[in-house]
N, C-alpha and C positions, 0 to 999 in steps of 0.2 A: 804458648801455642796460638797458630791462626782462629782455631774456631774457640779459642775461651773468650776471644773478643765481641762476641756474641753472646754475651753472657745470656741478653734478654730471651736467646730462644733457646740457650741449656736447661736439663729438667733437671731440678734439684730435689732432695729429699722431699721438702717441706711438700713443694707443687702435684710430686710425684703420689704422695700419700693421700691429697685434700682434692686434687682436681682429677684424678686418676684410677687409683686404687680405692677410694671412698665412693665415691660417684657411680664407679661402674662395675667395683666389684665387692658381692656382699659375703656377710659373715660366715654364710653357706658354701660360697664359692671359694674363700679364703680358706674354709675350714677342708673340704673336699679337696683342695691342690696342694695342702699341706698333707695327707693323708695318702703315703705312697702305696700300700696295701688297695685301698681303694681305687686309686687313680689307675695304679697297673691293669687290678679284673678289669677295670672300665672299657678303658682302651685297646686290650685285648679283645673284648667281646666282642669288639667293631673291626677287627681285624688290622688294628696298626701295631706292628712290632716294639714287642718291651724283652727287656733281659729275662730270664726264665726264674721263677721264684721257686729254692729250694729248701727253704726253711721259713718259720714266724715262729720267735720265742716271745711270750708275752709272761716270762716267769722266771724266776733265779733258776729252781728245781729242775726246769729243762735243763740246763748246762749240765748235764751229767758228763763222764768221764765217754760211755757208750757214744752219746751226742760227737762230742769234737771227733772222736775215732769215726765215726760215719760219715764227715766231710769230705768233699770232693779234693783235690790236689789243688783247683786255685777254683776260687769264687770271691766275692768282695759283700762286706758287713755293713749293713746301713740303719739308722734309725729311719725309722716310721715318716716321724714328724719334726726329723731332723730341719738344720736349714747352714747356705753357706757351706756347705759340705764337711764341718762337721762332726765329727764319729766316725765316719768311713772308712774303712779299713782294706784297702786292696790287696788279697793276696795272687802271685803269680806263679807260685810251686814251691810243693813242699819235699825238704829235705832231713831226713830221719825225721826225729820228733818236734823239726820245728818250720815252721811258715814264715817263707820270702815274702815281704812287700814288696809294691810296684818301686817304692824307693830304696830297695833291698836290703830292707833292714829284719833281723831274724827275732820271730816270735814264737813262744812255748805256748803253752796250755794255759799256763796261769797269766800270760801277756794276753790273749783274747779271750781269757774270763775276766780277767778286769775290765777290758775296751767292752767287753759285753753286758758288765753290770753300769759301767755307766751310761749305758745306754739306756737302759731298762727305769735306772734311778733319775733320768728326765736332764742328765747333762748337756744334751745337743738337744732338747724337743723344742720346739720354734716358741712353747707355751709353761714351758719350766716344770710340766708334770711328768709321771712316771709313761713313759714309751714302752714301742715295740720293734723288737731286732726284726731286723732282713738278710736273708741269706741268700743271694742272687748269684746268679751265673755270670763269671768274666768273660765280656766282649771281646771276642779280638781284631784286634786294631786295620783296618784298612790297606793295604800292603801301601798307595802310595802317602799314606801320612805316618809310614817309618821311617822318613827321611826328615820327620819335625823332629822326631824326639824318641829315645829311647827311654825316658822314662814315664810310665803309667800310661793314661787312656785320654787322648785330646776329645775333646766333645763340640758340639756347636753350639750356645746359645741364641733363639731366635726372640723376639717380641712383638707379638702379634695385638694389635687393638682394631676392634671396626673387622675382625675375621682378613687384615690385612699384614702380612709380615711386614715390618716397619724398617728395623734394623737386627743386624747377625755380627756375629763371631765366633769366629774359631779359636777353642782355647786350649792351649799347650802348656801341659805340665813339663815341666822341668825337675834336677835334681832337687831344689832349695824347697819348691813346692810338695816333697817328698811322694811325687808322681801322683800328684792332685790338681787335676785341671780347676784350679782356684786362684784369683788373680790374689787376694788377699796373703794370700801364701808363696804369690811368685811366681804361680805361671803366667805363661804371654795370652793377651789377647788379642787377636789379629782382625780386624776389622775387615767386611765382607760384601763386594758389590752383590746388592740386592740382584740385578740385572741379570746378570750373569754367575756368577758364586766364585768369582776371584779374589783373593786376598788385597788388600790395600795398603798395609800398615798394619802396625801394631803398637799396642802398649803393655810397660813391663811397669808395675803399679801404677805412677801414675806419667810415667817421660812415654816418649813419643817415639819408637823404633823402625828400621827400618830391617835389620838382620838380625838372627834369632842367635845364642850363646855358639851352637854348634854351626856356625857361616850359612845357612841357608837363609834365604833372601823372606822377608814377613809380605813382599808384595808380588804378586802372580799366581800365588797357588790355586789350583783350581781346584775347587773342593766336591768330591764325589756324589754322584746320588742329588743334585743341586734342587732341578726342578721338584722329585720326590719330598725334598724337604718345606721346600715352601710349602705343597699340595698339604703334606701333613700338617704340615703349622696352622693353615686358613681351616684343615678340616676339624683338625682337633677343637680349636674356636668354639667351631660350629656348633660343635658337639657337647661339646662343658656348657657352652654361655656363659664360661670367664668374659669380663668385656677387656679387659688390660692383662694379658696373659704374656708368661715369659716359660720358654721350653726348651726343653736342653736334648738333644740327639745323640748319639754315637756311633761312626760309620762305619761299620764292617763290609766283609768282602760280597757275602750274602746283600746288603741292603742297610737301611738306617733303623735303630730303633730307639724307642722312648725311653729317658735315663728319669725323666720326671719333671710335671709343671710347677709353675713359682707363681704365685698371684701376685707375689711383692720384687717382683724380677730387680734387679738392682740397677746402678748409673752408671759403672765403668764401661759400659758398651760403649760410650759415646767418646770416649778418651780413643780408643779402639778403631772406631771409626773416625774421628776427629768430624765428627757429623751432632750437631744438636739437637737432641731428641723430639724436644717441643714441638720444634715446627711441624716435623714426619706426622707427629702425631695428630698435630692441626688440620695438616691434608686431608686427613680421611677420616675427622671427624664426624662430619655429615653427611657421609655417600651411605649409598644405599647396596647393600651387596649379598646374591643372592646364591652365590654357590661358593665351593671352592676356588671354584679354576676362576673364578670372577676377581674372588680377592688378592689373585696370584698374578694375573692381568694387568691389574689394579697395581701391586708392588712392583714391579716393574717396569710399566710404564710410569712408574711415579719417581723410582726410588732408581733406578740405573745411573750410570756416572753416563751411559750413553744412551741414546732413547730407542729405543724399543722396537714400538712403534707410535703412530701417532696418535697422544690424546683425544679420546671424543668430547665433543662436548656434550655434560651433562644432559639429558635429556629432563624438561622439567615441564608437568601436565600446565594447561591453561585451566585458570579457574575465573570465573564473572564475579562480578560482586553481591549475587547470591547464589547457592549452591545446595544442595542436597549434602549432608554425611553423614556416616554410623557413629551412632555414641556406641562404645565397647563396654558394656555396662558390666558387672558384676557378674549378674547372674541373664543378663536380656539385652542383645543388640537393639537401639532404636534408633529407629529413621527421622533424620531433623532437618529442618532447615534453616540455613546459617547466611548471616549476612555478613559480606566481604569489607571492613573498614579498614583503609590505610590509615586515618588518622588515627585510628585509638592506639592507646598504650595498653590496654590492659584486653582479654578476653573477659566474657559474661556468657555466665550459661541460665537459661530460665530454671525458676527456683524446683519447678518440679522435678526438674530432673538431676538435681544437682546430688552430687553422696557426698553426705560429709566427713566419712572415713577414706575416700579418693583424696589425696591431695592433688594429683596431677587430671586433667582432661585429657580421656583417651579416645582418641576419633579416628577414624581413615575417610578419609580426600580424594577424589580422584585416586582410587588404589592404594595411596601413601596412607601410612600409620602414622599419625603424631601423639604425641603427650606432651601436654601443654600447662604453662600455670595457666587456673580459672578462678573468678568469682562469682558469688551466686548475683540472681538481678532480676528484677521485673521486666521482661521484654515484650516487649508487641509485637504482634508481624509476624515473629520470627523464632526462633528456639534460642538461637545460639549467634554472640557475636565474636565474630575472630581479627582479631587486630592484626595487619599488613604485615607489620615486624616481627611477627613467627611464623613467614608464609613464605619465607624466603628461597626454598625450593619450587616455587613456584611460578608462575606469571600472570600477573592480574590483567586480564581482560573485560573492560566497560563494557564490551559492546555484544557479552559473550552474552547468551539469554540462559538462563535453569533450565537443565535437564529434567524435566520433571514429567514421568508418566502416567498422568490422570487415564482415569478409569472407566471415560463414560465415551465411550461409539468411535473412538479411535483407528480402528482397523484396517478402516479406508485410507488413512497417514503412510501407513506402512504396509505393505503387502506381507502375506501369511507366508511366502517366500523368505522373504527377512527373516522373520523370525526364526522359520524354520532351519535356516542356516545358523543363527547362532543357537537353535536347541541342538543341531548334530554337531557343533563345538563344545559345547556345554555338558553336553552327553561323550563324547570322547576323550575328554580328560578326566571325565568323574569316574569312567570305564577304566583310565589308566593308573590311577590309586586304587592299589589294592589294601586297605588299609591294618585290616585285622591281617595280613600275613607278614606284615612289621612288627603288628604291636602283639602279637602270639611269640612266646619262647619256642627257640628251635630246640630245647634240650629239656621237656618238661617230662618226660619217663624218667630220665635218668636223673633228675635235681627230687621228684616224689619217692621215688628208692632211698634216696641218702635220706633226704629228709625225715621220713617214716620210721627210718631204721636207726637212726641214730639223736636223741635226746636233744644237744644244742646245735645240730648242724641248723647252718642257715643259707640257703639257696641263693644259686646263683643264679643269674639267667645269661643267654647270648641270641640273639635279635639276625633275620636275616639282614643283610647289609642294603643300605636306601642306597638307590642311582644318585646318579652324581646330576641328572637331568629332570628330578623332581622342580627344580628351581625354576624351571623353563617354563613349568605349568604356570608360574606366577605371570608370568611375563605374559603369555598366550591369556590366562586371562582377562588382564589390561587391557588388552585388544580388541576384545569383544566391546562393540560398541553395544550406547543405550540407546533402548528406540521407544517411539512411542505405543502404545500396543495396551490391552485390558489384563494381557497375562503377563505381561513385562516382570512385574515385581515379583513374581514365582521365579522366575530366571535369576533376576537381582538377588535377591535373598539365598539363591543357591549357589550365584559367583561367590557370596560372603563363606559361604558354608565349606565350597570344596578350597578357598583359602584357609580355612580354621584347619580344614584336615590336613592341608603340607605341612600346618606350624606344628599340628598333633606328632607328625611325621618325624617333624626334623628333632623335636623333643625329647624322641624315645631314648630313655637312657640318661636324661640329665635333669636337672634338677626345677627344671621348667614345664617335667610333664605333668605332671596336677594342674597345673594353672591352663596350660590349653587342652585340656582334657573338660576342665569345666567350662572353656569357652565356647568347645562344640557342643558337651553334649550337658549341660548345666552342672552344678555346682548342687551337693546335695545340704541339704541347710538342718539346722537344729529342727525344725518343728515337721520336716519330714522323716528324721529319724524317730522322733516320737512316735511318728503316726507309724511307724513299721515297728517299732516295739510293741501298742498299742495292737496292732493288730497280731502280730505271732503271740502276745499272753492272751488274748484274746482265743487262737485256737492252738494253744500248748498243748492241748491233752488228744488232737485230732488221731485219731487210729492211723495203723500204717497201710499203706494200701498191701493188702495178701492177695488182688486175684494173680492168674496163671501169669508163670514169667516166659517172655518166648525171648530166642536169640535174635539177631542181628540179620541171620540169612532169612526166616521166619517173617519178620518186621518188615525186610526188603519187599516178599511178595503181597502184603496185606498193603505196603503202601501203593505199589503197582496195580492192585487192583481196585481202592480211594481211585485212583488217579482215574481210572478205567471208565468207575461207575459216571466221571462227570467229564465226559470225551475230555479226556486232556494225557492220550497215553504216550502223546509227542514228547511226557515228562521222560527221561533219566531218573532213576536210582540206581545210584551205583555208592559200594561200600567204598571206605579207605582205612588205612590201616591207623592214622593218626590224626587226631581233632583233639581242642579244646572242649568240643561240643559232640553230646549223641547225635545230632541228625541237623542238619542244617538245609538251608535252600541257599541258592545262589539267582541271582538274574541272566543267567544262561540256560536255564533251563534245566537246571539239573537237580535232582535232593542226592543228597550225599550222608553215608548211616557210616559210623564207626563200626568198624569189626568184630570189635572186640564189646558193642553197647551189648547189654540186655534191658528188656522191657517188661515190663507188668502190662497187663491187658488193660486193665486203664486208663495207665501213661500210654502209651500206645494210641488209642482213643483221641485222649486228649490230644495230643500230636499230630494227628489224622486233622483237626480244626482246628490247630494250633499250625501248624506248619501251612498243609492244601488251605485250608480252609480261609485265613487269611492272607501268609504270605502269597502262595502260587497264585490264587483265586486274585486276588490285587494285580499280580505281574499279567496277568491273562487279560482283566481287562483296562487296564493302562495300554496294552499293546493296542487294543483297537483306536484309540484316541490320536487326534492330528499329531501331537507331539511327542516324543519320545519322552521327554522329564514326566510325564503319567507314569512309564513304566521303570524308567531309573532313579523316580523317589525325587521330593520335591524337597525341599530345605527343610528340615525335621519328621519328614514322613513317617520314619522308624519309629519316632514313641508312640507314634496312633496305630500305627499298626501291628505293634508289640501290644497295646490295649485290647484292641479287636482281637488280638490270636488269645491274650488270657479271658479275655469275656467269652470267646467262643466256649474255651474250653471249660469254664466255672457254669455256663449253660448246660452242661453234660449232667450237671447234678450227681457225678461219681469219684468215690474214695480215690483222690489223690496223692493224699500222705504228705511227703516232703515237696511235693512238686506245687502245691498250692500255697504251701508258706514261703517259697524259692524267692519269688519277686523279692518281699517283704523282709528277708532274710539278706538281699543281698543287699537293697539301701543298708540296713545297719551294717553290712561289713565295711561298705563304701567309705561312712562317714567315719569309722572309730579307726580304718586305714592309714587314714590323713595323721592321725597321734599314735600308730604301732608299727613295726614292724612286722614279718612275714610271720615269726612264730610268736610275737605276742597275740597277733590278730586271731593265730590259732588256737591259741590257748583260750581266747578269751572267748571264742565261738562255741569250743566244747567245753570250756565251767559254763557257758550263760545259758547253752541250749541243749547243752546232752546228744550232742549229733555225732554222727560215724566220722571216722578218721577221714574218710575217700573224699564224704562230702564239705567237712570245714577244709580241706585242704582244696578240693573244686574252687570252693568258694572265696579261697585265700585267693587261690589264682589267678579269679577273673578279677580282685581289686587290683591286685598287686603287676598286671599285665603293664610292661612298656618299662618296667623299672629291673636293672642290670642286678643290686645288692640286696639282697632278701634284708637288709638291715634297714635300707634308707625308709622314712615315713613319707606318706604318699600314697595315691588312688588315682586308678582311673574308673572314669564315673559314668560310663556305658551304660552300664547293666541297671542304673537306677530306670533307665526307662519303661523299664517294664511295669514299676510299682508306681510310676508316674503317671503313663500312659492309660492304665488302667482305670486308674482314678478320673482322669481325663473323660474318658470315653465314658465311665458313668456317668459323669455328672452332667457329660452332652445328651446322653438316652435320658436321663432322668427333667432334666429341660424341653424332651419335645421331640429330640433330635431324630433324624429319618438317619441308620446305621447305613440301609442301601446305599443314602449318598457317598460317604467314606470308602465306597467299594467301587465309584468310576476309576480306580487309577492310583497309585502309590501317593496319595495326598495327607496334611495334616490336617486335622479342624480349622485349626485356624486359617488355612486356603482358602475353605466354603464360600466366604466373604470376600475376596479376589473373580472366584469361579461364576459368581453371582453375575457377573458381569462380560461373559461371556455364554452363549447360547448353543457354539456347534459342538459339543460333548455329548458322548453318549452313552445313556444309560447304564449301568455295570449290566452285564452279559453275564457274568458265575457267581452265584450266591449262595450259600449255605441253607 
């Protein structure tokens, strides 16, 4: 064959496993795309079609006589954790007492309780243990890819790396293959212009074809749903964070659905296409790609036998030879400054700042993200040195001067106009994530009914669906330039933040949201758990709060008339029927009560200065300030202000019950999250604290928000802010601190020391 003369840019096993599949996809990811049960809920919940699941035996004793009698007339039999397809048993109708295969051959009761035990006993499981059957719904077949094959179900194999489909085929079972689209077994693989989704060729093991057993031609077909299937393939990507992902489709009349991912996708595709894997794969090694339709773009114009349209040229920031960048630190972004050498070989990072459990240096650049090797170093000058030869997306510019926004009398540089323009950019995309209505389950009534009511159920969740145009926000805000200015770094600091939150976003559901869940909102640590154990044995024995319980309509008028006593009746309160939360505020001006809450007089109270008292009262006087980031929250504002609303309310000096231990209660669910699942975390809530059903199960929720499998381990780490924030805010009153000042405007402490250096702010206006 022409392309085996290229050997050097065929991917072989050995390449395929060590530069590939080790590198870029881990043992979570391997484990998670082996695990069809999983992958299925997964992907369903996102809304991409899969075969319909109507059985999981995870046990001999299910195969009862009852069992087989209750099957459908055709459905197809799968292990779990099968691989190579494997076990698979396709039936296409039954006749009397026995089931037609796709290769028509006739099976009894006692032919699919054996094909069924050895499923179970780990004969096809990818890992030699004992598995779990599948009992799925048969596809049916596309009407124009009945003219491939009469026997069994052709599929597509795609390979997706960098969220770019690389290369495809279409694979046709034949008789020999006993209607198993499986090259190993003899069906065809037909190789697929990316460009367009026309056949090219094919291969039948390993010869090179041009005609398929029954005379239809392996090159021109055009294969349905084409576009639909890349869009799938780059979103799926997106969404696992497999980085060398392989996926298999099958196209019905309806549309395409998911047959299941492969982390260890295999190398006949390339015989198929007579195309050498390596190279494709090299192309888009180091691009940068920010949506679906990007990476679909991308395959296309990369990967067409005819172009497209016209490649752009990369676009790559200019950096000077020193520079401002964020170290990505653990648990704390910091601001450094880095000097640009093209001579060195090696990067250096100053000793202070170095972790010695990081292997890799994690920084963003002009916008870009890199991870880089580093070594520690005594540096002068400067933080961080970055050697030439890993800047290669870049352009070094000599003559470029540092960006850099000193803090003393600037203002006259830049007009207040400037700025002001990029706070109403800044403020309109932060307006346009909505983040808590991603990372809230659409179906938590009815996943708390099963769960409550039945011993081992384990909760699913399904997430409203992200736009396809969240990715755009990145871009936009790259564009916002830096200026010089006293308040600049408030700005700065909150481009970084409303980026944490797209990555929060794009997370949801995959095995990457703990880790940017701790990048925005930190990372809860061993000696913080202490301190929240420490403090709930501390008040274990606090009485429950008994005064008067009022409803929700009750609640509405008493906060109406809060709102009254301190001219602010421009407030909304209006009930809803569904929240994660009793009573919330928004930055529209609205408080919003559950329907269905009730309140103790109080809780109540406390909420009264816990809600008005520092949310509203903040949003009220941030609105009078020049800039709108007063009033849309500055790059952490939320845990100072979650501090101030639990200080208001512990000021009350009144019987709060469980509502005073909540904070402190939920860091420790946070952190024991990360090592349980949803019903161990429960379990473990009511042995350790004797709490009500509603509330370890509340409390479950808010760890376990943004994750699809009540099984997987994982937190999101929001809600530690409360028990953070607090802490925070005393230890600043307890130092000296004036609380008034934290009430100019949606700000963090750590602002104060920015705000220092500017003069035209005004006063807070609502106080408690």
């Amino acid at each position: 064959m022409e392309f085996l003369k290229k050997s050097k840019d065929i991917l072989g096993m050995n390449s395929r496993n060590l530069e590939y599949i080790s590198r870029y996809n881990s043992s979570k990811d391997k484990k998670f795309a082996d695990d069809k049960i999983s992958t299925k809920r997964f992907l369903e919940s996102r809304g991409i079609g899969v075969a319909k699941l109507y059985h999981v035996i995870k046990k001999h004793k299910q195969l009862t006589n009852e069992f087989f009698n209750s099957l459908p007339d055709q459905f197809v039999i799968k292990p779990n954790k099968g691989f190579a397809g494997g076990g698979i048993v396709v039936i296409v109708k039954k006749s009397g007492k026995h089931w037609i295969t796709a290769g028509g051959q006739k099976l009894n009761q006692d032919d699919l309780y054996r094909s069924c035990i050895d499923i179970l006993d780990g004969k096809y499981s990818i890992s030699g243990t004992s598995d779990t059957i599948l009992f799925e719904e048969l596809l049916v077949l596309h009407d124009d890819l009945k003219r491939l094959t009469s026997n069994g179900l052709p599929d597509i194999r795609i390979i997706a790396f960098n969220r770019v489909p690389i290369l495809a085929m279409l694979r046709v079972p034949t008789e020999e293959s006993d209607g198993k689209a499986n090259m190993e077994l003899g069906a065809y693989g037909l190789g697929i212009d990316i460009g367009n989704g026309k056949t090219t060729g094919g291969a039948y093991y390993s010869d090179y074809v041009k005609k398929l057993s029954n005379g239809e031609s392996a090159v021109g077909f055009q294969v349905p749903f084409w576009d639909d299937i890349l869009y799938a393939t780059s979103k799926i990507q997106i969404v696992t964070g497999i980085g060398y992902l392989g996926i298999d489709f099958v196209i019905t009349n309806d549309g395409i659905k998911v047959l299941e991912l492969n982390a260890r996708a295999g190398l006949k595709i390339q015989i198929a296409n007579q195309v050498p894997q390596k190279k494709r794969l090299r192309k888009v090694a180091d691009l940068t790609i920010n949506s679906a339709e990007e990476g679909v773009q991308v395959a296309k114009t990369l990967f067409s036998s005819k172009p497209i349209i016209k490649p752009e040229i990369p676009f790559k920031p200019i950096i000077g030879l020193q520079e401002h960048v964020l170290l990505n630190g653990r648990e704390k972004v910091h601001h450094l400054t880095a000097k640009i050498d093209s001579l060195a070989e090696e990067n250096f990072l100053a000793s202070r700042y170095f972790d010695e459990k990081s292997p890799l240096l994690d920084i963003t650049i002009e916008g870009k993200r890199l991870k880089l090797p580093v070594r520690k170093k005594r540096l002068s000058g400067v933080d961080l040195v970055l050697a030439g030869k890993f800047l290669g997306d870049f352009y070094i510019d000599p003559s470029k001067e540092i960006s850099h926004a000193e803090s003393q009398d600037l203002v006259g540089q830049v007009g207040e106009q400037k700025l002001k323009n990029i706070d109403d950019k800044i403020t309109e995309i932060d307006e346009s994530i909505k983040l808590l209505s991603y990372i809230n389950p659409q179906n938590v009534a009815e996943q708390k009914e099963l769960f409550l009511s039945h011993e081992n159920y384990v909760p699913r969740f399904y997430y409203k669906e992200l736009p396809a145009e969240i990715s755009n926000l990145r871009r936009d805000l790259k564009k916002i330039p830096r200026v010089k200015h006293p308040l600049f770094p408030l700005f700065e600091a909150k481009i970084e933040e409303i980026e944490q939150k797209i990555s929060l976003l794009e997370a949801v559901g995959t095995p990457e949201f703990t880790k940017r869940s701790e990048e925005l909102y930190g990372k809860v640590t061993r000696t913080e758990y202490k301190n929240a154990i420490k403090f709930l044995d501390q008040y274990k024995s606090m009485p429950a709060d008994v005064s008067p319980v009022v409803d929700a309509k009750k609640a509405t008028e008493i906060v109406k008339q809060f709102l009254k006593q301190y001219k602010l009746g421009h407030w909304q309160v209006k009930q809803i029927s569904d929240s994660v939360a009793d009573i919330q505020v928004t930055k529209k001006g609205k408080i919003l009560i559950k329907e269905t809450a009730t309140f103790t007089t109080n809780r109540l109270n406390a909420l009264l200065v816990h809600e008005v008292g520092a949310h509203v009262f903040r949003n009220e006087n941030g609105k009078q300030q020049p800039f709108k980031i007063f009033q849309r929250g500055t790059a952490g504002y939320l845990q100072t202000e979650e501090g101030i609303a639990i200080h208001n309310q512990n000021m009350l000096g009144l019987n709060l019950g469980e509502k005073f231990i909540a904070p402190a209660l939920l860091v420790a669910t946070i952190y024991m999250a990360k090592t349980m699942n949803f019903r161990e975390l429960f379990n473990w809530l009511k042995d350790t604290f004797d709490i009500s059903d509603d509330m370890a199960w509340s409390r479950c929720l808010k760890a376990k928000r943004g994750f699809t499998d009540g099984n997987e381990l994982g937190c999101f780490t929001k809600d530690a802010i409360y028990f953070r924030g607090n802490n925070e805010v005393e230890k600043f009153l307890k130092g000296g601190g004036n609380l008034d000042e934290l009430y100019i405007g949606k700000i963090s402490i750590a602002d104060l020391k920015i705000l220092e250096h500017y003069k035209d702010l005004k006063p807070a206006k609502f106080l408690l």
